[in-house]
C-alpha positions in Angstrom: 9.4 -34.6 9.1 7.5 -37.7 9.7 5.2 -35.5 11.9 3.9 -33.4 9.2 3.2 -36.0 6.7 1.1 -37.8 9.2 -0.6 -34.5 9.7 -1.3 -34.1 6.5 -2.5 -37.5 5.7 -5.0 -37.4 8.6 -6.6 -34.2 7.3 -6.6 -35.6 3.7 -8.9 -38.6 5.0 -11.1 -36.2 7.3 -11.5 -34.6 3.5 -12.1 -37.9 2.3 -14.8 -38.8 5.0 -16.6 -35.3 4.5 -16.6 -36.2 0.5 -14.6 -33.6 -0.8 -12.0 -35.4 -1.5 -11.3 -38.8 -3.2 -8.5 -41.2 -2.2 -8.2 -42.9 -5.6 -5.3 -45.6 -4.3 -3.9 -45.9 -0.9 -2.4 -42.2 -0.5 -3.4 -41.0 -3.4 -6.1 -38.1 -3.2 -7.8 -36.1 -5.7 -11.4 -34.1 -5.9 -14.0 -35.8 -7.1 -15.3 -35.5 -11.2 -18.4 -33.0 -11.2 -21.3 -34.6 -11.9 -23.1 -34.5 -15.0 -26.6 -34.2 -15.7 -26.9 -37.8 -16.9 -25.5 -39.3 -13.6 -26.6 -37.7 -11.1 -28.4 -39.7 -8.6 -32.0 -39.9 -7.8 -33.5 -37.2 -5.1 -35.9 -38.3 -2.9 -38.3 -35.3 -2.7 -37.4 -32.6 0.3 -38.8 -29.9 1.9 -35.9 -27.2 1.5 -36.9 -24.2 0.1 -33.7 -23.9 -1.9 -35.4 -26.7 -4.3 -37.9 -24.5 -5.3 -35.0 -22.1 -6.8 -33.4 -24.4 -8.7 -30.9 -24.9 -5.9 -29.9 -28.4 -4.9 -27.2 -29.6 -3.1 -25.5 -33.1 -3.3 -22.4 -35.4 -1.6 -19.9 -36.7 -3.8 -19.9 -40.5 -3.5 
């Protein structure tokens, strides 16, 4: 039993590290709030083409 909580714990923090998850308090995990027009964070200028679309992409903090 022990086992699989371990397992499971290790691939919430690989989550964590990759930012799609959030650990809240020690071993608690949750996703992370969207983020709202008024918060997101400033974008240095790149050259993707996506940005030309419309399209960005961003890392939950």
């Amino acid at each position: 039993m022990s086992k699989n909580t371990e397992n499971i714990r290790s691939k919430l923090k690989r989550l964590v590290s990759r930012g799609i998850l959030i650990e809240t308090e020690p071993g608690l995990f949750t996703r992370p709030r969207p983020w709202t027009s008024s918060e997101l964070p400033d974008q240095p200028a790149s050259s993707n083409p996506n940005d030309e679309k419309g399209v960005t992409s961003r890392t939950a903090l």
